[in-house]
N, C-alpha and C positions, 0 to 999 in steps of 0.2 A: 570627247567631253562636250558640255552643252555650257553655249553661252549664259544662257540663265537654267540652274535646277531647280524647275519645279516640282520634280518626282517624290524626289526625295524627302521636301517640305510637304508633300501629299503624303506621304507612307509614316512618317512622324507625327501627322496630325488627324489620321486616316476616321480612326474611333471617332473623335469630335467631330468632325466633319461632317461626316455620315449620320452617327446621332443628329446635328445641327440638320440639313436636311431631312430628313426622315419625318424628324418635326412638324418642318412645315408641309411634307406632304400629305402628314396626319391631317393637321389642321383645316388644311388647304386655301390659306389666306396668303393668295399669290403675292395682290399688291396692299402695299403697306399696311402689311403685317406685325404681330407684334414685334418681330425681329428687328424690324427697320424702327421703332421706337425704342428700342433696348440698345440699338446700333449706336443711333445718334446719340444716346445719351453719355453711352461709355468712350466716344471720341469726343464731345466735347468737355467731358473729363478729364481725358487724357492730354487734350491739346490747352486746355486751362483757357476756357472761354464759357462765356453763359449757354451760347449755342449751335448746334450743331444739323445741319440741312441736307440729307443725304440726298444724292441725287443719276443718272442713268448714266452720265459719265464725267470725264474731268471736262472733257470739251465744254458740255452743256450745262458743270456747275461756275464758266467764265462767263458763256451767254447769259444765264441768271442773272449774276453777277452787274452784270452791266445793265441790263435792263431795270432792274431793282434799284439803279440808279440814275436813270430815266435819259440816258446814253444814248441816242440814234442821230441822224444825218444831221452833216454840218460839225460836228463834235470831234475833237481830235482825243486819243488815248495813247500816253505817251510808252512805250515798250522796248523792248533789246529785238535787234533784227536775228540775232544768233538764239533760236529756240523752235522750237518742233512749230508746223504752222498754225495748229487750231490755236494759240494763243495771238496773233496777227486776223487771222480767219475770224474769228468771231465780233473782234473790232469791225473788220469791211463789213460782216453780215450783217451788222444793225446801222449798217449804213454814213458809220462813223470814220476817222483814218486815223490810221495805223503812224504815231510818230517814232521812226526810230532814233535811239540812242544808242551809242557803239558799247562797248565792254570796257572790263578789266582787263587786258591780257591774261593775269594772274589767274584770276577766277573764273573767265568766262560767262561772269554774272553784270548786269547792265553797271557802267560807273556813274557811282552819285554825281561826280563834279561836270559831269555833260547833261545832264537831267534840265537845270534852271534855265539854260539855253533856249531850250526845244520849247518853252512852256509860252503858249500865247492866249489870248481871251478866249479862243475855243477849247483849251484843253479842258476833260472834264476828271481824268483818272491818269492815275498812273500805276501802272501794272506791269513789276518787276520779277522776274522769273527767277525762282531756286534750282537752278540748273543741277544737273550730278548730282543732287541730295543736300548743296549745301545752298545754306539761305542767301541771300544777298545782304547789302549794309543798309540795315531795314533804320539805322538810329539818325543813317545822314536823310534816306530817303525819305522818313518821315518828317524830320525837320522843314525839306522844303514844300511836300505836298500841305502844310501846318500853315506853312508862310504865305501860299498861293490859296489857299483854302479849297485844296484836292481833296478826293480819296484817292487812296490804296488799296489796290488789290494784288495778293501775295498769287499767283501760278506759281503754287507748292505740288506740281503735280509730281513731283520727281523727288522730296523733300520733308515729307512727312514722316517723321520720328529725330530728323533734325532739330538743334538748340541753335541760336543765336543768344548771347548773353544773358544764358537761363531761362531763355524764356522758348517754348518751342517754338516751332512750325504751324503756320495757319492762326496764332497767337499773336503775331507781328503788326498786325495793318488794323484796316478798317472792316477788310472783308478776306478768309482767306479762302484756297482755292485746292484742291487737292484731287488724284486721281488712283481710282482703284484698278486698272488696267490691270490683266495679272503680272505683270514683271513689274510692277513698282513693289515698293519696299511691302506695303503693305497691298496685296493682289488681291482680287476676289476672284471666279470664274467665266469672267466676262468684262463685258464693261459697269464702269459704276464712280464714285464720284461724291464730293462732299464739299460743303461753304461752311464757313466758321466766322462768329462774328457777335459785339458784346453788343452790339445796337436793337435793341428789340422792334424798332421800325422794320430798318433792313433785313430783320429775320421773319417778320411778318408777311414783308413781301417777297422775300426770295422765296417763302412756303409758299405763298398762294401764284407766283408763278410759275414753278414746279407742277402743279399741278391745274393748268388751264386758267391760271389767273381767279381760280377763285377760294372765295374766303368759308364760304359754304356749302354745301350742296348744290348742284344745279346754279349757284349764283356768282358772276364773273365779276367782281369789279374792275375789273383789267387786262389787258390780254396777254396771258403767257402760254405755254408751250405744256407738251408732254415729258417730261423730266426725270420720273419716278426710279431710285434705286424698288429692283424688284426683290422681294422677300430670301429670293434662294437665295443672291449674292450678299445678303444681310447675315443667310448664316456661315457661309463660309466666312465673310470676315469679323464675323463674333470668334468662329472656331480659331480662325490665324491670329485674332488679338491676344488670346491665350499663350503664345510665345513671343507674341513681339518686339517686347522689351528685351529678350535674349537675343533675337535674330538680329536687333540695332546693334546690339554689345560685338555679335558675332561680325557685321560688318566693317565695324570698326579695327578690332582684329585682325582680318582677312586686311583689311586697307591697310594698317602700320605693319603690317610682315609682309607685302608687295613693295610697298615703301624699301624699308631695309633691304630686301632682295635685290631689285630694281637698282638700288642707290649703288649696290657692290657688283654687282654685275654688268651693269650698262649704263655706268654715268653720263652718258650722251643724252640719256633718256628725261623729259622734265617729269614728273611723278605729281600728283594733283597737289592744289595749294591751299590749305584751310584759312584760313582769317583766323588769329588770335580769338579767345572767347567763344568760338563759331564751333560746334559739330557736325558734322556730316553724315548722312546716314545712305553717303554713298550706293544710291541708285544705279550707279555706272563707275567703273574704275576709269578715269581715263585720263592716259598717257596726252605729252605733244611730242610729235617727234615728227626727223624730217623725212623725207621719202615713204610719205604714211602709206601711200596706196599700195608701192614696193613691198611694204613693211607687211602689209595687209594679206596679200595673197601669201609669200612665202610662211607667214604666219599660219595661214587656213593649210597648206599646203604640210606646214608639218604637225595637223592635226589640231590645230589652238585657233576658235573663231574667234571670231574680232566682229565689230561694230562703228560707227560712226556717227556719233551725235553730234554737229549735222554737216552735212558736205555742201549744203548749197545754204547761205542765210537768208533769210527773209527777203529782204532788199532785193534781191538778186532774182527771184522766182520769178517766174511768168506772170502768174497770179496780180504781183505786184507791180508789175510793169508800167502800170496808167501813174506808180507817183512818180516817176519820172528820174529816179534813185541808179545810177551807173557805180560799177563798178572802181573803187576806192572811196567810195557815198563812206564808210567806215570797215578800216585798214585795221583793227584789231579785231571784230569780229571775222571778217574775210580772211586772216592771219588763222585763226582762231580753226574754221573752218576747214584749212589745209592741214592742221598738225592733229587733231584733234583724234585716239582711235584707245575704243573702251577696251579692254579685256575680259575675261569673263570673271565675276563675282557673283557674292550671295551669300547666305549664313553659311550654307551646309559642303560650302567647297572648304575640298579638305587640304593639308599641310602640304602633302602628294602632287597635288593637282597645281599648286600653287607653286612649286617647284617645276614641273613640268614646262606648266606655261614662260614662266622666268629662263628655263634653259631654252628653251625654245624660240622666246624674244633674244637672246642671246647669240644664235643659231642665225637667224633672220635677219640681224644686225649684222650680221658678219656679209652674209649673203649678197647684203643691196650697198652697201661701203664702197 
């Protein structure tokens, strides 16, 4: 079996898909095409915001993001050290640093109550990661970015079709942040990427940095970057928005019948943890457990791939070496790190599969004991 199916979600969407491209090969309006105005419009619909900034990836819709907030050297942004590194990476790029704050254990999402700490006269953002699909506690986070007079920016790159107390994903903050990678919830066929945001300033310039800082033709007021969602990946995820409201349903599903399996089979096991009011639109299933790497091979070993979001955190990189952050710098994302190991999910995995994998965790537990 396959960590993530995309086959399957290709051959159930295949007609659309295909119509959708063909389109645009008709037409032949590569870049920003009507597709990528049709795009944007029906996610910032869907996400219940004024507007919607499609862009070439999730990486380069945080660089936007920050830039459009006038972000560079000398400036601190405060973030979770436990998260893939383009969200750290793009802070050092514009010349800014990287403040870490530790986690929830529970959640693996940054914790509000170590947030006000970290906050000094450089801080300019605070930028909290929807890790696994599920949002973070956007009502504390906001209160203190309100009181220090921050923005927020949501890195919903993993997160997109999740709710927080009714209200979605990339709907949260000031600015959200989303990614079309094909294995996130919502994939396109490449890279690609989106900003959400009700400020018509900040949507004014995240457009015109997208596309070379300008506002016009030929004319710069500013200097931004090459950014552009390309047209084909506008139609592919036109075509997958057509189920995507099932595919969430189906996630969720797949999550609460791993749950119950999990919980009867292998109670040693911790099984992810939602927040009250909170939905997940579960990006990644993932377990903690201990002797994960044990866990891991024997796992591959009887046919069930596994993943690891992430084995080494922020802090700890190379990369980040120069802030000068040693190991126990923060003992629940480091904790976090060692247990941490996905299984395979998706809409389209079936009841079959899902039993397999659960007897198999079962099998591999026994094994490394």
């Amino acid at each position: 079996m396959e960590f993530i199916d995309l086959k399957t979600q290709y051959h159930e969407l295949k007609a659309s898909i295909n119509e959708r491209i063909e389109r645009v090969l008709d037409h032949g309006k590569y870049i920003m095409g009507p597709e990528v105005v049709e795009l944007e419009v029906k996610l910032a619909e869907y996400a219940g915001v004024k507007h919607c900034i499609s862009a070439s990836s999730g990486t380069c819709t945080l660089l936007i993001a920050m830039m459009a907030l006038g972000i560079g050297r000398g400036d601190e942004v405060i973030t979770t050290p436990f998260t893939f590194i383009s969200t750290g990476e793009m802070i050092a790029l514009l010349g800014a640093t990287p403040v870490f704050v530790d986690v929830d254990p529970n959640t693996c999402n940054i914790d509000p109550e170590k947030i006000e700490s970290a906050i000094t006269p450089r801080t300019k953002a605070i930028m909290p990661v929807s890790l696994y699909g599920q949002c973070a506690d956007f009502d504390a986070i906001n209160a203190i970015a309100q009181k220090h007079g921050l923005t927020v920016i949501e890195d919903a790159a993993q997160s997109f079709g999740a709710t927080y107390k009714g209200r979605r994903s990339c709907a949260l903050s000031g600015i959200g942040s989303t990614s079309f990678f094909p294995s996130k919830p919502l994939g396109a066929y490449g890279d690609g990427g989106a900003l959400f945001t009700d400020d018509d300033d900040l949507a004014k310039s995240m457009r015109e940095i997208r596309i070379h800082g300008q506002d016009r033709r030929y004319h710069h007021p500013r200097v931004g970057l090459n950014g552009r969602l390309d047209t084909l990946q506008a139609a592919v995820l036109l075509a997958k928005l057509e189920r995507f409201d099932w595919e969430v349903e189906q996630r969720s599903r797949v999550a609460a019948r791993y749950d119950q399996l999990i919980s009867s089979a292998c109670p040693a096991v911790v099984t992810p943890y939602i927040l009250p009011q909170t939905s997940s639109v579960y990006a990644q299933y993932t377990l903690r457990v201990k002797a994960r790497d044990d866990l891991s091979r024997e796992l591959n070993a009887l046919g069930v791939p596994t993943s690891v979001h992430y084995p080494t955190p922020l802090h700890l990189q190379p990369a980040f070496a120069h802030l000068g952050l040693k190991k126990g710098s923060f003992p629940a994302a480091e904790l976090c790190s060692q247990e941490v190991l996905s299984l395979p999910m998706g809409p389209d995995i079936t009841d079959e599969q899902q039993s397999f994998v659960v007897e198999s965790l079962q099998k591999a537990l026994q094994r490394v004991s």
